[in-house]
C-alpha positions in Angstrom: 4.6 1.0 21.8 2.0 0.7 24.5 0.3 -3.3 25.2 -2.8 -3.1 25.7 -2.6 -6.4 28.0 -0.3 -4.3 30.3 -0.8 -6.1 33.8 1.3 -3.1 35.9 -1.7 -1.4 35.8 -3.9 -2.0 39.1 -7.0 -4.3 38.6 -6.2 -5.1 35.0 -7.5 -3.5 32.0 -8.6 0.2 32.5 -12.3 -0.3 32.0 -12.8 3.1 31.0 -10.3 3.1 28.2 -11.8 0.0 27.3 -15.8 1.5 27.3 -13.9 3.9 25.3 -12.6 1.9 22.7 -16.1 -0.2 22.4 -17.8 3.3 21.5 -15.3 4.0 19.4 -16.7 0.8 17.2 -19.6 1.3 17.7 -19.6 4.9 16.2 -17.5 3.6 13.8 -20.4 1.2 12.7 -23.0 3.2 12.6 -21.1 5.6 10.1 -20.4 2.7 8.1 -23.8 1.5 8.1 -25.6 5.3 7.1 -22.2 5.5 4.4 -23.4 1.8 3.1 -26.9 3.2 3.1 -26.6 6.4 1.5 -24.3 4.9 -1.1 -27.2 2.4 -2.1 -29.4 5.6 -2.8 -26.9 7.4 -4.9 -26.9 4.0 -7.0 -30.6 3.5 -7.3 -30.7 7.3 -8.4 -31.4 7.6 -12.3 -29.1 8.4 -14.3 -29.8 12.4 -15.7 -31.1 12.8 -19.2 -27.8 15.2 -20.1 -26.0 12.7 -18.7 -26.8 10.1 -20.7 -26.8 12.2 -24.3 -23.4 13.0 -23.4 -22.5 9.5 -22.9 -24.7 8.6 -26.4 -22.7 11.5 -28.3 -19.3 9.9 -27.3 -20.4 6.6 -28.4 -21.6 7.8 -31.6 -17.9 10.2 -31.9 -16.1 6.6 -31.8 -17.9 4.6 -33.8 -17.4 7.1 -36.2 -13.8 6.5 -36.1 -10.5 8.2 -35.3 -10.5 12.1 -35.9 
């Protein structure tokens, strides 16, 4: 396993692994954030009229009882 607080290395911490690794979260956020966002549009989208017949002929099907 490799530690990240490895002091062998000369001067510390390799700063460009470590520029690396904050882009890395940083891309990471910004996906989450468009994911977060594009998933509040899909849920503020109406729901489609065949969808909900559907939805209104299964209800009626089991109130109606087993088959």
């Amino acid at each position: 396993m490799i530690d990240s607080n490895d002091s062998s290395r000369p001067g510390g911490a390799d700063k460009t692994g470590e520029a690396g690794l904050e882009e890395a979260r940083l891309r990471q956020q910004a996906i989450g954030v468009k994911l977060r966002h594009m998933f509040d549009e899909v849920v503020n989208e109406p729901v489609p009229d065949e969808f909900l017949e559907i939805l209104k002929r299964a209800d009626a099907r089991a109130a109606d009882g087993p088959a």
